[in-house]
N, C-alpha and C positions, 0 to 999 in steps of 0.2 A: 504494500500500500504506500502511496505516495506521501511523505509526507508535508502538509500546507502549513508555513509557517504563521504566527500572527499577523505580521505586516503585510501576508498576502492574503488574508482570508476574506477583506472586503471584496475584493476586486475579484476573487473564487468564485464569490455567492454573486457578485453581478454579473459576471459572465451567462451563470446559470438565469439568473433574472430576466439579464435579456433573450436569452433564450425561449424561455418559458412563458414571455408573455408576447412573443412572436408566434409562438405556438398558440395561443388561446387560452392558455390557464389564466383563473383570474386569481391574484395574489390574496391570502384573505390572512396575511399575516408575516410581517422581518423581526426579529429580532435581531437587536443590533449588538448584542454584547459584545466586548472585547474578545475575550477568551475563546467564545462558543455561540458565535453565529448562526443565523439559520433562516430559513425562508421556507414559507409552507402556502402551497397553491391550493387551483380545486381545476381538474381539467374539467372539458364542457363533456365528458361522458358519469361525472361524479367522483369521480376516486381523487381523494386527497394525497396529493402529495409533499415532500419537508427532504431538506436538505440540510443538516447538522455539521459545519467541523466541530468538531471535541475535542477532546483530550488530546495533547500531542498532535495538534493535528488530522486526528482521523476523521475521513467524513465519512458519515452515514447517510445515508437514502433508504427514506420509508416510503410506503405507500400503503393506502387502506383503500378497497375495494365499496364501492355502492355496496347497497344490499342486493344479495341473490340468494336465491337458492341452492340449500345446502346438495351437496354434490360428493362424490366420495374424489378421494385426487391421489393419483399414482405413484408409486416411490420411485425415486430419482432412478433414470436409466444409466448414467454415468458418476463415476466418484469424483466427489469437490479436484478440483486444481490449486486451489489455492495453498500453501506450504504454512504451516502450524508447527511451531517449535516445539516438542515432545515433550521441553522443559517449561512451556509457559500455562502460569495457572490460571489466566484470565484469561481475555480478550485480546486477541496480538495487537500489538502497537503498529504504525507506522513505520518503515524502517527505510523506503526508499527516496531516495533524492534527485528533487528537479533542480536543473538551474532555475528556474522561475518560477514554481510555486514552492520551492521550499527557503528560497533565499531573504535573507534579515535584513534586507532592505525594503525602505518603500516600495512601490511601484513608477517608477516615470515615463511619462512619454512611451511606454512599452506596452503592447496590444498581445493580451496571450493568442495563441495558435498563429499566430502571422510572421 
């Protein structure tokens, strides 16, 4: 997981922002904290969605479903990819580095993906 430093976590969640409401999601909530940012939509089919950095860095992406009808749901055909340290008792951290979104500088003049 990548990890997004403080000084870049505004400019993280506005990237997502403008994304998301080129998409049509209407924003129905930012939290601006320093630390633990985050933004939480509503797309125009119902399902909420929220975008968290956390701790270290990490971001989360939830999402919650309209209502439907319950349904039975299949066990995963393939095993996770993701790499989990044998030795970690939590939640894995963060561990990878962007030059740009993990860097401790502000942001200037500089347009992520370009």
């Amino acid at each position: 997981m990548t990890v997004v430093s403080v000084q870049r976590r505004g400019s993280f969640l506005g990237v997502v922002d403008r994304f998301w409401r080129k998409s049509g999601y209407r924003v129905t909530a930012i939290n601006s904290h320093v630390d633990a940012p985050a933004i939480y939509v509503k797309t125009q089919d119902g399902f909420q969605v929220s975008l968290t950095v956390a701790d270290e860095g990490q971001v989360h992406f939830d999402v919650d479903s309209p209502c439907v009808r319950r349904s039975e749901v299949s066990h995963s055909a393939s095993a996770a990819t993701a790499f989990l340290d044998p030795k970690a008792e939590f939640i894995p951290r963060p561990n990878i580095h962007s030059d740009f979104w993990s860097a401790e500088t502000p942001e200037v003049g500089v347009t992520p993906g370009r």
